[in-house]
C-alpha positions in Angstrom: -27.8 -75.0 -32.0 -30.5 -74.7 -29.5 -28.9 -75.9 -27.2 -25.8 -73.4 -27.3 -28.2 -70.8 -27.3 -29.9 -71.7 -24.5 -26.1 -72.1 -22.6 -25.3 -68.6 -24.1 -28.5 -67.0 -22.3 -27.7 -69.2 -18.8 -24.1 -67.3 -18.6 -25.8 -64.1 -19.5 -28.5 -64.5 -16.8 -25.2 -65.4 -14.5 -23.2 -62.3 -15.3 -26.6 -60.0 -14.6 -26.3 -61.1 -11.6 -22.8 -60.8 -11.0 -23.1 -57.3 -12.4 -25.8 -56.4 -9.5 -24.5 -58.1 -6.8 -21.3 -55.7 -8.0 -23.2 -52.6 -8.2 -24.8 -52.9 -4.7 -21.3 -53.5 -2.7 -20.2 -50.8 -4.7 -17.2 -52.6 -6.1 -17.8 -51.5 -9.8 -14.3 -52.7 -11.3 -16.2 -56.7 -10.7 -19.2 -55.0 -12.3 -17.0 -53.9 -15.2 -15.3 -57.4 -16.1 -19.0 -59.0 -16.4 -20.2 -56.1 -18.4 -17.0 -56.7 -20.9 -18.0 -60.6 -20.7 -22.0 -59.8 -21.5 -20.6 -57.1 -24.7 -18.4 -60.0 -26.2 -21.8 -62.1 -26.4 -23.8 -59.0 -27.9 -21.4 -55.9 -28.5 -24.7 -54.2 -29.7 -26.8 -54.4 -25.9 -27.4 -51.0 -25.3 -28.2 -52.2 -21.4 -24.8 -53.9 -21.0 -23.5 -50.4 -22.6 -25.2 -47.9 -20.5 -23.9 -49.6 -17.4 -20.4 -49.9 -18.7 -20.5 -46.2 -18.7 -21.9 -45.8 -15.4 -19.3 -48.1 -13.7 -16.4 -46.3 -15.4 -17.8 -43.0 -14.4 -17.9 -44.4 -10.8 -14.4 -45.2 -11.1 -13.5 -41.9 -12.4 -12.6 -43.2 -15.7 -14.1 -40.1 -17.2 -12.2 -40.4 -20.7 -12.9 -43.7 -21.4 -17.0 -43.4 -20.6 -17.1 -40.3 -22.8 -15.0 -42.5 -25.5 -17.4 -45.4 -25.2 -20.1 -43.0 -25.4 -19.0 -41.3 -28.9 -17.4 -45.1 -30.2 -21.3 -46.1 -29.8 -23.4 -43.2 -31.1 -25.6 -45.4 -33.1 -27.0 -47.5 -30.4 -26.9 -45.0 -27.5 -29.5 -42.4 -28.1 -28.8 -39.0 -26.9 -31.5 -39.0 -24.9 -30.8 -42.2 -23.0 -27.1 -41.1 -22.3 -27.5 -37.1 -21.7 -26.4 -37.0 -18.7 -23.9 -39.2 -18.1 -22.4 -37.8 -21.4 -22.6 -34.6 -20.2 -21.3 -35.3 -16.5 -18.1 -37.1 -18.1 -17.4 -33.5 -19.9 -17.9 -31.4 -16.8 -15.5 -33.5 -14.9 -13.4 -33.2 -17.4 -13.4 -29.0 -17.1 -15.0 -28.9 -21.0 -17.8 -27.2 -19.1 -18.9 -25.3 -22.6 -19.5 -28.8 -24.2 -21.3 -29.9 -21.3 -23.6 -26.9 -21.7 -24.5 -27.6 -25.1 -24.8 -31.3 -24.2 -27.6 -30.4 -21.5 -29.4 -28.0 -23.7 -29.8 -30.4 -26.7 -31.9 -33.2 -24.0 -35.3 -33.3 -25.1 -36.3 -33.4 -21.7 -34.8 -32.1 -18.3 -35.0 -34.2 -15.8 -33.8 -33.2 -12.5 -30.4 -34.7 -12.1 -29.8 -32.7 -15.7 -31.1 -29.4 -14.0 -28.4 -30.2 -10.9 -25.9 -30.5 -13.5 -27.1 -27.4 -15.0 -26.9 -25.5 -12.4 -23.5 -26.7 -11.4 -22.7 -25.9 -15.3 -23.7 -22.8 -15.0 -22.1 -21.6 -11.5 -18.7 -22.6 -13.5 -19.4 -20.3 -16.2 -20.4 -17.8 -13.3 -23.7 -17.2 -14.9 -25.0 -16.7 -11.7 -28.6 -15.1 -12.5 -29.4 -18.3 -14.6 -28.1 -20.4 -12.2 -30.0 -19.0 -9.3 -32.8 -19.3 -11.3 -32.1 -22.9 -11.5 -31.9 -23.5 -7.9 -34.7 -21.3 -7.1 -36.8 -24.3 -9.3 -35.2 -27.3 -8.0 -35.9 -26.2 -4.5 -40.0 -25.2 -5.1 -40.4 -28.6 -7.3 -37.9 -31.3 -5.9 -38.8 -33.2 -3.0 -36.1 -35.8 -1.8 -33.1 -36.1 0.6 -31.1 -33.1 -0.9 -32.5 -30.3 0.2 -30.0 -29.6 2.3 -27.7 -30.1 -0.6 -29.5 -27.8 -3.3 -29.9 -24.7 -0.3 -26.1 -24.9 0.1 -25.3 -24.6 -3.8 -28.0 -21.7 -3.5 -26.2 -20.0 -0.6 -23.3 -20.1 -2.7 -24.6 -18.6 -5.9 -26.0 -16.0 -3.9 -22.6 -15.6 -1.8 -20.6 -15.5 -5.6 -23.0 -12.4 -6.8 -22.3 -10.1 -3.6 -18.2 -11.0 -3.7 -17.7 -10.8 -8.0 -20.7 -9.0 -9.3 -21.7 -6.5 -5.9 -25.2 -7.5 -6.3 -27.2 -6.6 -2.7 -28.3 -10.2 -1.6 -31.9 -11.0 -1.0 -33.1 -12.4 2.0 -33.7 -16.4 0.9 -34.7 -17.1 4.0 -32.3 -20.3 4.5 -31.4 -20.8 8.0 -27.7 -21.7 9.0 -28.1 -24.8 10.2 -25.0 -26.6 8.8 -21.4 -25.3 8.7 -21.6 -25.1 4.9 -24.6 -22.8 4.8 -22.8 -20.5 7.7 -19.7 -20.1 5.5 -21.2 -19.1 3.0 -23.6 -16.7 4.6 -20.1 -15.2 5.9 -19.1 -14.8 2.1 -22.1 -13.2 1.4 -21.2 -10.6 4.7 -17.9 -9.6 3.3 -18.8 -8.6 0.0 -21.1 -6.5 1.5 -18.2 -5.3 3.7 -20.1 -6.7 7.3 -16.9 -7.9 8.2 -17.5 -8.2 12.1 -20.8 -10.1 11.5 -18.8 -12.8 8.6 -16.7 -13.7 11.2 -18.9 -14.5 13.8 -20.7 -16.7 10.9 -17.3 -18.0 10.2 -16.6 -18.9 13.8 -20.1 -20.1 14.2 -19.5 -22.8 11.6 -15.9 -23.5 12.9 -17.5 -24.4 16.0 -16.3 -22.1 18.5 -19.4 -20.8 19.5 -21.5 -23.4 20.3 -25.0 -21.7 21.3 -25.9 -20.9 18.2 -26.5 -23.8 15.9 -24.5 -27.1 14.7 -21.2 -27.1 13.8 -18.7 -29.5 11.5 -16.4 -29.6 14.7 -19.3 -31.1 16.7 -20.5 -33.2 13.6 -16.4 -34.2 13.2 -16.1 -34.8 17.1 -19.0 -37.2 16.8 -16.9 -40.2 14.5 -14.0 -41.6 16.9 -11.3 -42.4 13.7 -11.6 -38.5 13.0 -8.3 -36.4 15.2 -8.0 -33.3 15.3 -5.7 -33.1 12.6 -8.6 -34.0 10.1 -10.3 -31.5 11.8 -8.0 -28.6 11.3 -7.1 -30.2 7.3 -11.1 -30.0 7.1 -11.4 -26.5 8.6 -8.5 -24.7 6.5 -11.3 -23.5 4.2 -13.0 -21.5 6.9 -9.7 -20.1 8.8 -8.0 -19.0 5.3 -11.5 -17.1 5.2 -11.0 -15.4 9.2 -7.3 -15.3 7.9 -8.7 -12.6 5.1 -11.0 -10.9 7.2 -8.1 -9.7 9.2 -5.9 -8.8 6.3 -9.1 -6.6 5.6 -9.4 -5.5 8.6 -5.7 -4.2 8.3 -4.5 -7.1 11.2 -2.1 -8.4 9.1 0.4 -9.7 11.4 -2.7 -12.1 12.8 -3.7 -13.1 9.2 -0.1 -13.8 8.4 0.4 -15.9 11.3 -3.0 -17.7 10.5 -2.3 -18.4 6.5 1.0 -20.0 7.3 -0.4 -21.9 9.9 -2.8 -22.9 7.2 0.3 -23.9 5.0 1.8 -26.0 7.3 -1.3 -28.3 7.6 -0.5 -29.2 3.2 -4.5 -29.5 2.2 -5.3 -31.0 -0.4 -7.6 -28.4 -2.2 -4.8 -26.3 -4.7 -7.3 -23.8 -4.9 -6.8 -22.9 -1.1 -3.5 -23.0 -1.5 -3.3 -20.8 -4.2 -5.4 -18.2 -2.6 -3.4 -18.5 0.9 -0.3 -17.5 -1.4 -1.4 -15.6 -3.0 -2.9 -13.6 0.0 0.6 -13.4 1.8 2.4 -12.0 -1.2 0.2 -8.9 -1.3 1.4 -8.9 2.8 4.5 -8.7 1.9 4.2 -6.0 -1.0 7.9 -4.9 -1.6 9.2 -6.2 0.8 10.4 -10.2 2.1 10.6 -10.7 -1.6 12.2 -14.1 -1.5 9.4 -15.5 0.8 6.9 -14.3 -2.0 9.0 -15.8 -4.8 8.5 -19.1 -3.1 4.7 -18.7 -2.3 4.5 -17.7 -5.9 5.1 -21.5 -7.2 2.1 -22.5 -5.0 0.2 -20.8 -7.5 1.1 -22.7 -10.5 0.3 -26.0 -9.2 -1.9 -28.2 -11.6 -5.8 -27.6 -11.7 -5.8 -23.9 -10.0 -7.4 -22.9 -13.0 -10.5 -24.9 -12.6 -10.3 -24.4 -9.1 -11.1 -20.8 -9.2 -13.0 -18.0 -10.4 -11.7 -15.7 -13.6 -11.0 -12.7 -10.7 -9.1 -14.5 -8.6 -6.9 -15.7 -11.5 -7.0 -12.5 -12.8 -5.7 -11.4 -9.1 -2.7 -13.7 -9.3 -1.5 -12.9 -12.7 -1.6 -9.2 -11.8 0.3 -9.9 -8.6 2.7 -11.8 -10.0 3.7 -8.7 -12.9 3.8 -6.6 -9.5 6.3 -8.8 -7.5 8.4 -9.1 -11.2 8.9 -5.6 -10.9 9.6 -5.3 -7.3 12.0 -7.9 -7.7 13.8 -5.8 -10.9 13.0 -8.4 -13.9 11.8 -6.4 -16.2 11.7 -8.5 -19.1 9.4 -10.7 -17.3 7.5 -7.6 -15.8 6.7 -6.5 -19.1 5.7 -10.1 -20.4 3.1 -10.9 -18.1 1.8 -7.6 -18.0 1.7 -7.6 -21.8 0.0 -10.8 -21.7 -2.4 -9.8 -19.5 -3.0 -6.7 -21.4 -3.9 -8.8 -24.2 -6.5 -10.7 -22.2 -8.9 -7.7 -20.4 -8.1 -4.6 -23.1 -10.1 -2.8 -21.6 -8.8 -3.6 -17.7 -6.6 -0.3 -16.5 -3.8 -2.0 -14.2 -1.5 -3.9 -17.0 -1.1 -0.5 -18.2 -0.3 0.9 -15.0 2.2 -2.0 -14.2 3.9 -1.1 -17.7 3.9 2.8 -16.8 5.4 1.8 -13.4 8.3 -0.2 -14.9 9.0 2.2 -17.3 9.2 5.2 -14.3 11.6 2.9 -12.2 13.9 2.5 -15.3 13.5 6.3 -15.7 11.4 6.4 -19.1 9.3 8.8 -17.9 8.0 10.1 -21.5 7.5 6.8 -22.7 5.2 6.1 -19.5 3.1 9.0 -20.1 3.3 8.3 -24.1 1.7 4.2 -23.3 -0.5 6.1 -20.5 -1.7 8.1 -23.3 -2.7 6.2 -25.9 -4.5 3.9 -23.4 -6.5 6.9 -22.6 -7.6 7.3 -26.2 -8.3 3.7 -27.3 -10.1 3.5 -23.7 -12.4 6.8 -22.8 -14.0 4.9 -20.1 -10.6 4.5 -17.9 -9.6 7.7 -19.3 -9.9 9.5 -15.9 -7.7 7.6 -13.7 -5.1 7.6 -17.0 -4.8 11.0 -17.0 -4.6 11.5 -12.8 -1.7 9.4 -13.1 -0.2 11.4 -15.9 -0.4 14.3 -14.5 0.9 12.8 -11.1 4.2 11.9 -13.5 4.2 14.9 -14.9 4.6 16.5 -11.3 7.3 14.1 -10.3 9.1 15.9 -13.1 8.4 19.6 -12.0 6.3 20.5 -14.9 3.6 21.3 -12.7 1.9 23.5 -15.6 1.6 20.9 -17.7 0.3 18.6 -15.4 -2.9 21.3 -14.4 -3.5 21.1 -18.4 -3.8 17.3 -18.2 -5.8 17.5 -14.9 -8.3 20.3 -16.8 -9.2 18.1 -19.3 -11.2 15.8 -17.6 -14.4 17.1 -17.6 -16.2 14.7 -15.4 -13.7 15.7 -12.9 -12.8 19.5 -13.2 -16.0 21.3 -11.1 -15.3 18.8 -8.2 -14.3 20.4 -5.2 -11.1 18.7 -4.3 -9.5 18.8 -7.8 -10.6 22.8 -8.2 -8.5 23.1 -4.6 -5.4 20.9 -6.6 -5.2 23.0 -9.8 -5.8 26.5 -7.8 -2.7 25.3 -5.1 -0.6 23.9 -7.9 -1.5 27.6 -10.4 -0.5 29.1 -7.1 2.7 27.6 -6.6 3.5 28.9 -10.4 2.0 32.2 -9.4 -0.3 31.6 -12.1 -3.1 33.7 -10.4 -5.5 34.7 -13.9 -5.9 30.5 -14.3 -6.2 30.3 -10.5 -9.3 32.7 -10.9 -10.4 31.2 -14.1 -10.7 27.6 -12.5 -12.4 29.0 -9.5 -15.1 31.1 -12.4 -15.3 27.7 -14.7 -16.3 25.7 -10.9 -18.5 28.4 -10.2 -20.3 28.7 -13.0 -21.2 24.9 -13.7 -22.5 24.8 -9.7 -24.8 27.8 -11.0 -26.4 25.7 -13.9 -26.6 22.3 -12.1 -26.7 23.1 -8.7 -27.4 26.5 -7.7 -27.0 27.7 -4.0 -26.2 24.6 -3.2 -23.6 24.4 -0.1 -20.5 23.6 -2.7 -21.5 26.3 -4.3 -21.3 29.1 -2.1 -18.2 27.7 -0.4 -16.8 27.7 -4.3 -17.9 31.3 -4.0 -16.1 32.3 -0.6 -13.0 30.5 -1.5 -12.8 32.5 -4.8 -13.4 36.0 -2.9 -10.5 34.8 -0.3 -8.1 33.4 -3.0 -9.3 37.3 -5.1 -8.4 39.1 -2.0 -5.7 37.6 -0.7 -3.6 38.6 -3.9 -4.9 41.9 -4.4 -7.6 41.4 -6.8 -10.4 43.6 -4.7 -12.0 44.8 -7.6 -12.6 40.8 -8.8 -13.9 39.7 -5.4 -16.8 42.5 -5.3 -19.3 40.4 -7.3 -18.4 37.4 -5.2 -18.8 39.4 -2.1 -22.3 40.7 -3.1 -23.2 37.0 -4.4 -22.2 36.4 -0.5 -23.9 39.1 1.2 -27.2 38.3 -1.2 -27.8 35.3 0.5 -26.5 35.9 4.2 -26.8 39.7 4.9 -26.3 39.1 8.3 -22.6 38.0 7.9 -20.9 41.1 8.9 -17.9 39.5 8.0 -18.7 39.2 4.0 -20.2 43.3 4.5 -16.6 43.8 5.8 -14.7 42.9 3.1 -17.0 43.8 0.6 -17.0 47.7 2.0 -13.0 47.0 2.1 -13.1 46.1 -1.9 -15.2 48.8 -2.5 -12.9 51.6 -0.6 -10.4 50.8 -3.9 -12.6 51.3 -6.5 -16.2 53.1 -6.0 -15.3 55.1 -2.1 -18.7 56.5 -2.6 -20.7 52.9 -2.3 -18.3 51.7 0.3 -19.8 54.6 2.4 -23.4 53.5 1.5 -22.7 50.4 2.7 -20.7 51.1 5.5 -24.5 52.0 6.8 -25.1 48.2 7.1 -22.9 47.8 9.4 -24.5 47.4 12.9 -23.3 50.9 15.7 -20.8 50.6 17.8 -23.2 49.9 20.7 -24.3 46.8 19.2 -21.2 45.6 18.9 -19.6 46.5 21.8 -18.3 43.4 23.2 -18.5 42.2 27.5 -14.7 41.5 27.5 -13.3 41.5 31.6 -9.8 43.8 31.3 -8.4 42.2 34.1 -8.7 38.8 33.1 -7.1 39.8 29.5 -4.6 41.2 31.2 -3.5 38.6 33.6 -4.1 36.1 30.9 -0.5 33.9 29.5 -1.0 35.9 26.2 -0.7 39.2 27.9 2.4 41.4 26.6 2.0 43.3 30.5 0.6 41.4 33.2 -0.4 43.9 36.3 1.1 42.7 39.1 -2.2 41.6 42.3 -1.1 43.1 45.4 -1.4 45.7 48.4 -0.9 49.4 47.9 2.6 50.7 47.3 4.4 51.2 50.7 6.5 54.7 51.1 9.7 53.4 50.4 8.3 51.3 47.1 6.7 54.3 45.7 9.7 56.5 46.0 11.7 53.8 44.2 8.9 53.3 41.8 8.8 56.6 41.0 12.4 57.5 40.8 12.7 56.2 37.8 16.0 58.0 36.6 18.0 56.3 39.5 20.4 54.2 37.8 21.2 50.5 38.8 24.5 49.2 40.4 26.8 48.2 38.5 28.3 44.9 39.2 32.5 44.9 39.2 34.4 43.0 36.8 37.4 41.1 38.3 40.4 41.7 36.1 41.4 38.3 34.8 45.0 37.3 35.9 48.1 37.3 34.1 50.8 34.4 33.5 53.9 34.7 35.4 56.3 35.3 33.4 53.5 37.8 30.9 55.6 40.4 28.7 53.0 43.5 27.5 56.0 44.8 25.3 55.5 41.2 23.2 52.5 40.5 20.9 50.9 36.7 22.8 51.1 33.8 20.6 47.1 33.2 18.8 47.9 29.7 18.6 48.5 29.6 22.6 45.3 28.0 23.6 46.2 25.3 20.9 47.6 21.7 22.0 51.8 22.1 21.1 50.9 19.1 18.5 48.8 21.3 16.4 50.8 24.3 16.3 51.9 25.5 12.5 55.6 26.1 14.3 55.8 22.5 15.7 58.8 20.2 14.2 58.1 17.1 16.2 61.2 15.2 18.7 63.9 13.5 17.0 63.1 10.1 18.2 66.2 7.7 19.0 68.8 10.3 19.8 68.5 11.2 23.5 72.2 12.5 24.7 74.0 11.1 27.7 72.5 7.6 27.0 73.7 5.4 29.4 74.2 2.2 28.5 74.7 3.0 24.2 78.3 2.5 22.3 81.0 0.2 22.5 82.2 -1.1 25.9 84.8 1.4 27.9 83.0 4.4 25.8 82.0 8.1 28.2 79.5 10.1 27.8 81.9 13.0 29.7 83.0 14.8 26.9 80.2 15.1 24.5 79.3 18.3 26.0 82.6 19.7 25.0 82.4 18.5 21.3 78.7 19.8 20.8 79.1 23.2 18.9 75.8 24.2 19.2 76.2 24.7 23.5 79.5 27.5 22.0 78.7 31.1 22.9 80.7 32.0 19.6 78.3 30.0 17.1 74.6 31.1 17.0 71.7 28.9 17.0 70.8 27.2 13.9 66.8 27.7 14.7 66.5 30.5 16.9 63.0 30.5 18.8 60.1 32.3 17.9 60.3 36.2 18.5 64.0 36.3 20.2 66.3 38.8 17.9 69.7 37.2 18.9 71.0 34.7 21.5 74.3 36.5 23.1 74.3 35.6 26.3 73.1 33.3 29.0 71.1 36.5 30.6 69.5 36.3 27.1 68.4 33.3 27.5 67.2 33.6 30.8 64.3 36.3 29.7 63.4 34.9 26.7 59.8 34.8 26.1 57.9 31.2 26.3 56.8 30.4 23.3 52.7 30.2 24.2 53.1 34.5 24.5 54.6 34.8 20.7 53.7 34.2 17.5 56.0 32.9 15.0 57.1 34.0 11.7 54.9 32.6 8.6 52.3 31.3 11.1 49.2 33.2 9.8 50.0 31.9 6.1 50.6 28.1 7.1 47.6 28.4 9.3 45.1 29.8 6.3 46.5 26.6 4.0 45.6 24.4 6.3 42.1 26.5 6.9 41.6 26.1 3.2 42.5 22.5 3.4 39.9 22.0 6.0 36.9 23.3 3.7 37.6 22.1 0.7 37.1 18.7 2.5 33.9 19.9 3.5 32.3 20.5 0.3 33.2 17.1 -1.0 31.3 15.7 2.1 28.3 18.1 1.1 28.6 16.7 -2.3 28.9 13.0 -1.5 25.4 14.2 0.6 23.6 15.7 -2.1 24.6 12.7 -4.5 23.2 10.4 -2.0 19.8 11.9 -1.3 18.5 11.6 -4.9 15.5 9.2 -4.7 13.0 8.1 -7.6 9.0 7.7 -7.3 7.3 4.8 -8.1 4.0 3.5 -8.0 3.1 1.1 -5.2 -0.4 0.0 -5.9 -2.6 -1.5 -3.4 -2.7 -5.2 -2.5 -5.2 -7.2 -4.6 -6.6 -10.2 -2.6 -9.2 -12.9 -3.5 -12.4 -14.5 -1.4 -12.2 -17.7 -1.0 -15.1 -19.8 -2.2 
């Protein structure tokens, strides 16, 4: 017996070493076959246990380790396995579980507080997790500084893009290409575009002079090409890429993602983004390119890849292109869905609204747009511009002025008391004109009196009063005016004018006011009016009249030559006693009296019949050559063909008019119109157009 148990511990001490010798090449799948070897001699050593997790988690068997972990509760102590327990579930994306696994450890060590922070940027608590950082940085001192600042800069990088926080000023310098991305990040949330590139382009490594870059760092290894490179730097030019889209460059930033494409990285997130990016370039239009981008943002892992915006982002664009692309069923699903998910987010129900306008369900749009408004007061505001917008594409402008009116945070603002007086105008609607101008007014006298909205609320009233007629309405605006400026002579002017209408007597104590006639006598040069382009009579510059000029200057009855008209000349063979033909100046196709030539029988055809037949006698046998038989379609305006001197002066027929030509002529008149108000109808029928919403592109940071 002793002796097998001194054999037993012999291969133990054997397979320890096998099991370090592993560990230090780093070949962990050896290290794993001696560990199962050392638990079939003691199943219970906690040792051999602990270091089969290890090895698994350095293979990236993540399951397993967690499953040997929770097979062997009783032997391995939470605290002994905390980490490693709660590493396994972060890889695995159960980063809740691995909060709670980190917050039970009796102790925090440091590698738990890097794990927490990483925890916690994933749940995108970024206050805690700057916190975090903050304490590993002022009490840590090892190798990873570099490492810890980075995560920092990112934190700090996620607050200004998601949450608009103002970054402080950490005071970490950009010395790697890491730290100078995410500086950039930082730069545009704060909208600094032009200084996030030149971070961006400083960490590409483009411009050299100011720091160290990965392209130098890359450059430095001789098995890294360029190709790497670029795969490596897709990350920062998908960032420049968005800073053009921004920037409204979006031809460059298209060119740029689909370069970015091309190179197939690795990282789905990117991918996603980059697809997501060029769909909201393309908007309506190129829809079969964004269909295909779309399936890039499906691939597997996107969701742990990015934040809850930028998924939010994706799922929003894709209800947009569904609609643009007429699937309305699926439109309406996602945007349901989505609905579902943020309550109280205001786009799914503007999507919804828009599908219903483009199948023409107006009411039903503003009836979902309304009860939105009332389950959500907080969005209730942009709900109820958009109805009223609708309500405007539908011409009841009346009832779009009550919707806009009802939103009190909105209704003393300048611009939407200049909508609802236009729109009241445009009804001629001039009482709620003046009472939108008096409600402005007033609330500008409470809050902010004298203020400079307030007096131009004022002078815009006494305008709109005046301009329709309303004197007697515009006098206390006028005075309010002339109170607090009595040097505007202009204000005095119209207030005297008001005041002429309805008391004459305090129009004249007024008119005292205004300054004499000497003071406002104005240094205006005559000549220079009068020679000027807007002159009616320009006085001609030149040397005193001659004689001869003056006489003919001043003989002003003499009246001017004439000029001769030449008589116009008259067609040969012209008859005055005959009416002309109106249709003379017409080609002999389009006359109404035109019968067309009998085609195929030409007489005296040489050549036609059987053989031995003349032609000689036909003129004999053709009774219509007879001076006994008269013509069976005698010509237009000729009484009776006697006699070959008839003939002779018979009147052409471009000088006569034919019988019946006026009435034929109207038919076809009538013809002729009645074609073109089927044209203007086919017009009108083809012009009709319907409104809908095309909402601005939502695009993600990448980080």
């Amino acid at each position: 017996m002793a002796a097998a148990a001194a054999g037993g511990a012999g291969t133990a001490a054997a397979l320890w070493t096998e099991v370090n010798r592993s560990g230090q090449n780093g070949d962990f799948g050896r290290a794993l076959k001696s560990l199962n070897k050392l638990l079939q001699i003691n199943k219970d050593d906690v040792t051999a246990l602990h270091c089969k997790v290890v090895c698994l988690i350095q293979n990236g068997s993540f399951k397993e380790a967690l499953s040997v972990i929770h097979t062997h509760t009783k032997v391995l102590t939470s605290d002994s396995i905390t980490f490693e327990k709660a590493y396994c579930e972060y890889r695995l994306n159960r980063i809740e579980n691995a909060l709670k696994t980190i917050q039970s450890a009796s102790q925090q060590t440091d590698k738990l507080k890097e794990l927490h922070g990483q925890v916690l940027y994933r749940l995108e608590r970024y206050d805690e997790c700057l916190a975090v950082y903050r304490d590993l940085i002022r009490n840590s001192q090892d190798d990873y500084e570099e490492e810890r600042k980075t995560n920092l800069s990112a934190v700090v990088a996620a607050q200004s893009t998601w949450e608009k926080v103002e970054p402080e000023d950490l005071g970490l310098q950009e010395a790697t290409y890491e730290l100078c991305y995410n500086a950039a990040c930082a730069l545009i949330g704060q909208g600094r575009l032009n200084e996030a590139m030149e971070n961006l382009q400083k960490a590409e490594g483009k411009n050299m002079g100011r720091g160290q870059c990965y392209r130098s760092l890359c450059h430095s290894f001789f098995d890294v090409t360029e190709e790497d490179i670029e795969a490596e730097l897709a990350i920062i030019h998908g960032q420049m890429a968005y800073i053009m889209q921004l920037q409204g460059r979006t031809e460059d930033a298209l060119q740029l993602y689909n370069q970015i494409i091309k190179l197939k990285p690795t990282d789905v997130g990117l991918i996603a983004v980059i697809a997501n990016n060029i769909i909201t370039i393309n908007k309506d239009q190129n829809v079969f390119d964004s269909k295909k981008k779309v399936k890039l943002t499906n691939a597997d892992g996107v969701e742990h890849k990015l934040s809850k915006k930028q998924l939010q982002a994706i799922e929003f664009n894709k209800a947009l292109l569904a609609m643009y692309t007429n699937q309305a069923d699926q439109c309406r699903k996602l945007s349901a869905s989505l609905q579902s998910q943020n309550p109280e987010h205001l786009l799914p129900v503007l999507i919804q609204a828009a599908q219903l306008c483009r199948e023409k369900q107006h009411a039903k749009a503003i009836e979902l747009l309304q009860d939105f408004a009332e389950q959500s007061p907080a969005n209730s505001a942009q709900i109820k511009l958009t109805m009223a917008q609708l309500k405007i594409a539908q011409g009841s402008v009346t009832k779009a002025c009550i919707i806009l009116r009802s939103i009190e945070e909105l209704k003393h603002k300048p611009g939407m008391v200049s909508a609802l007086v236009t729109m009241y105008g445009h009804e001629e609607d001039i009482d709620s004109a003046i009472e939108v101008f008096t409600q402005a007014i007033q609330w500008y006298q409470e809050y902010q009196p004298k203020s400079p909205v307030h007096l131009s609320l004022i002078r815009e009233a006494a305008n709109f009063k005046l301009k329709y007629g309303r004197k007697k309405e515009a006098i206390s605006d006028l005075e309010e005016l002339w109170k607090q400026n009595p040097k505007d002579i202009h204000t005095l002017a119209q207030l005297i004018s008001a005041y002429s209408l309805v008391d004459p007597e305090k129009a004249k104590v007024l008119s005292k006011h205004l300054p004499s006639s000497d003071t406002m006598s104005l240094k205006v040069d005559v000549d220079a009016l009068e020679n000027s382009p807007g002159a009616t009579y320009v006085r001609k510059k030149g040397g005193k009249l001659t004689g001869e000029n003056q006489q003919k200057e001043q003989g002003q009855g003499d009246v001017k030559k004439k000029k001769r008209k030449k008589k116009g000349k008259l067609p040969k063979n012209y008859d005055p006693k005959v009416t002309p033909d109106p249709e003379r100046w017409l080609p002999m196709r389009e006359r109404s009296y035109y019968r067309g030539r009998k085609k195929g029988k030409k007489k005296d055809q040489i050549g036609k019949g059987t053989q031995g037949a003349t032609t000689a006698g036909t003129s004999e046998l053709d009774a219509s050559k007879t001076a006994s038989s008269p013509p069976t379609s005698p010509r237009p305006g000729s009484s009776t063909a006697t006699s070959s001197a008839a003939t002779s002066n018979m009147i052409p027929p471009r000088h006569q008019k034919p019988a019946g030509a006026a009435a034929t002529k109207k038919k076809q008149q009538q013809k002729k119109k009645k074609g073109v108000a089927i044209y203007r109808i086919w017009l009108l029928a083809g012009a009709g157009g319907r409104a809908v919403f095309s909402p601005l592109p939502i695009t993600v940071v990448l980080l």
